[in-house]
Steps between C-alpha positions, in 0.01 A plus 500: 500500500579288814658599800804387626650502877856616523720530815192528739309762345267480229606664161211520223565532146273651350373684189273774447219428217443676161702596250249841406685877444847389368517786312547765742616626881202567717632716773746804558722615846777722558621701207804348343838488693304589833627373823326223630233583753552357840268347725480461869437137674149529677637441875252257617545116490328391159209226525607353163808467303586776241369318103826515220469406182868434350499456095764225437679405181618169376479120445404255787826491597543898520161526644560196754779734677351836478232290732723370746658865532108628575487273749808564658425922508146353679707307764680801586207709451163357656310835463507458088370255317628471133330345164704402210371557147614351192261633248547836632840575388450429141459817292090501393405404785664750713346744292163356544552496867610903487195571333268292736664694760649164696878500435720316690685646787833355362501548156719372184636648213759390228721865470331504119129547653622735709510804371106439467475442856679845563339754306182396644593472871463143572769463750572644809844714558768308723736754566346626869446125589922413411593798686295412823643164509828563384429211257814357302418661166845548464527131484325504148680561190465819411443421137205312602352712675560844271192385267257526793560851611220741285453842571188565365673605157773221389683196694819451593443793768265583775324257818570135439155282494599195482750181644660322189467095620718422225836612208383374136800521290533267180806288525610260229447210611706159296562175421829365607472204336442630167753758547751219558351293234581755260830624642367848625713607771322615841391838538652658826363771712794749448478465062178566402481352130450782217235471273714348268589159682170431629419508146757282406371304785177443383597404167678230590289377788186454227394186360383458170385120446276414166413831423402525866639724758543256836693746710527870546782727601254768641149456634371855543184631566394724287328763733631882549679457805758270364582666205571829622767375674647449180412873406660651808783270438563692145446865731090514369255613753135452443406879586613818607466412862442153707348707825310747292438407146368716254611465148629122350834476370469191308647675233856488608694272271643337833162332560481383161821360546424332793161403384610364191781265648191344719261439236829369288486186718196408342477622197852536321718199693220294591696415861171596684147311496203719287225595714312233389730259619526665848121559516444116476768376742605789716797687526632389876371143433730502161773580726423238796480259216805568370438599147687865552874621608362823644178644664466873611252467803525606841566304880126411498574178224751338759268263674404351158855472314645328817280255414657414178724240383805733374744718677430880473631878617431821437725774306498840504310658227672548169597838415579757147612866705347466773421245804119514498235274751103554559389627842142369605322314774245558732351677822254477787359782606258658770143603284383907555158370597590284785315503826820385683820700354736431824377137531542454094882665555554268746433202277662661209794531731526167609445292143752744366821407767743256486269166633277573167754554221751239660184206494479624130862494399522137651228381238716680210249715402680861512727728557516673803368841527718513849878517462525334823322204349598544127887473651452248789591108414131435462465649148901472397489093569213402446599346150440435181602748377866474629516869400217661708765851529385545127202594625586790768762613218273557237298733718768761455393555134127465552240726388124440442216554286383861472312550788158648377116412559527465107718186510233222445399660175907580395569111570207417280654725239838369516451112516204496224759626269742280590261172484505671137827520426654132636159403300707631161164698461742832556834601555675620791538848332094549365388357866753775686334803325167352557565460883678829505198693321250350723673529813620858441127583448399270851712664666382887419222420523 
């Protein structure tokens, strides 16, 4: 890849070759839920600037400001020189590069991959490096950050090991034009809709021309992590416990319930798209096109819906007994086997303060991990959607995935199944005792 010159100081992008070991974690540190160990600073004037290699996330645009921030840590910081890499945050080849022994410094993980990362020591402890800096944790939402504390048994508890860059909740996103169209009254912050009347909602938003359906009341996607918000919603949790799971509860006629209202969409009212439909034109595009009422999708499909032709919001989620969201996102993190842990903090730091996350927010891309960001004008008004307070509200009744190394295999489980079932090659009750069965068994395993 070329180099580029940014703000007077050279910043290479880079990529590390070969895509060989993906299968497995090549080294080992500190036993799990260690303190992180400390180094001193050499006290002699270095002859050449410190080497970081910072794994970045993204699309151009994403990537394009994670660069300028680089460049603006190596203004204030002439004794480190810092390389972004692309390639190295996605999943394989971060593996590959464990293996090979050449993380990055600054690594990336989505809070599904994880749990993977812990158990086998990949990242480096942050709670000595936060206290000797007084750094702002308190500044992050503490529901954010609760999935990255592991101590060596479970999550939830123990040394934090990672900065969260970013909130993924799935609002509802809509189509004010259709709703008018069809004389659906606005949604409003402080009346969540029931189940019931965004039903109701998406029966009469469909279209049904020549046999044909032209328009859809609900474009979901048909992956795990939407539709157990529809499970929690009916009180259905996927196991016995999010932090520490160890037997699936999949079982509980509350998931079916919730389950089964998803999959409905599809294949009993016929308000959603089949998968085939959505495989062939896309979910978010559907939406951008304006050939759905409602999306479920988080902050991240912003920059491409303001570029459609329609007027749009988001709602909160609809709810049965409970008010249910989806917690994710993502983290950079300092790797175990780096050769510079207090120049690697440093960065880490930096990229994770207000400059970095407020040059994000202004592109539309997240939400906020920092409340002091998350609550400031530059996330609340930076619009569409008029109603970005959805967003921080929803947070209250987050919760995410279970949080084992297990996961990848689990989501393979669940969303095979379900492929099956809006396929009307099973129904939602056969493909729940199949995914309970098999995960059960994972999950002693």
């Amino acid at each position: 890849m070329s180099s580029s010159k940014i703000n007077r100081r050279r910043l290479v992008v880079s990529a590390a070759a070969g895509m060989g070991a993906a299968g497995a974690f090549g080294y080992a540190s500190a036993r799990p839920g260690a303190p992180s160990t400390r180094y001193e600073m050499p006290a002699i004037n270095r002859q050449s600037p410190v080497q970081l290699r910072w794994a970045i996330p993204g699309n151009p645009a994403e990537v394009a400001v994670y660069e300028q921030v680089a460049a603006d840590f190596m203004e204030q910081n002439p004794g480190i020189e810092v390389t972004t890499d692309r390639e190295a945050s996605d999943y394989e080849k971060i593996v590959s590069l464990i293996a090979a022994g050449t993380p990055p410094d600054i690594m990336f993980s989505t809070i599904n991959n994880w749990p993977a990362f812990a158990e086998r020591n990949i990242f480096m402890a942050l709670d000595d490096f936060i206290e000797q800096d007084s750094y702002d944790i308190e500044d992050f939402y503490e529901q954010i950050l609760t999935p990255y504390r592991y101590d060596g048994e479970g999550f939830g508890d123990g040394p934090l090991y990672g900065l969260p860059k970013e909130i993924a909740v799935r609002a509802m996103y809509y189509n004010k034009d259709i709703f008018e169209e069809a004389g659906v009254e606005f949604p409003t912050a402080d009346e969540p809709w029931t189940w019931d009347q965004f039903i109701e909602m998406t029966r009469a938003t469909t279209k049904v021309e020549g046999g044909r359906t032209r328009q859809y009341g609900y474009i979901l996607s048909a992956g795990w992590l939407y539709w157990q918000i529809w499970a929690w919603s009916a009180g259905g949790e996927p196991v016995d416990d999010l932090f520490k799971p160890t037997r699936s509860n999949l079982n509980d006629p509350a998931v079916l319930e919730g389950y089964k209202t998803f999959t409905d969409f599809v294949t009993e009212l016929g308000t959603a798209p089949s998968s085939s439909v959505t495989r062939e034109q896309g979910t978010a595009e559907m939406f951008a096109a304006g050939l759905g009422a409602t999306y479920n999708n988080g902050r991240w499909m912003v920059p491409l819906f303001r570029e459609s032709d329609f007027e749009w919001d988001v709602m909160p989620h609809p709810y049965k007994t409970d008010r249910a969201q989806m917690l994710s996102g993502s983290i950079f993190a300092v790797s175990s086997a780096t050769e510079h842990p207090e120049e690697a903090w440093k960065l880490l730091a930096y990229v994770s303060g207000t400059e970095g996350q407020t040059a994000m927010t202004e592109l539309g891309l997240l939400l906020p991990s920092r409340k002091s960001v998350a609550e400031s004008d530059v996330f609340l008004q930076s619009t569409p959607p008029e109603s970005n307070q959805i967003f921080l509200d929803e947070l209250e009744f987050a919760k995410p995935l279970p949080m084992t190394s297990k996961y990848p295999e689990i989501e393979k489980i669940m969303n095979d199944n379900t492929d099956l079932v809006l396929n009307g090659e099973q129904t939602a009750e056969e493909a729940l005792a199949i995914m309970h069965e098999q995960v059960d068994a994972l999950l002693q395993s």
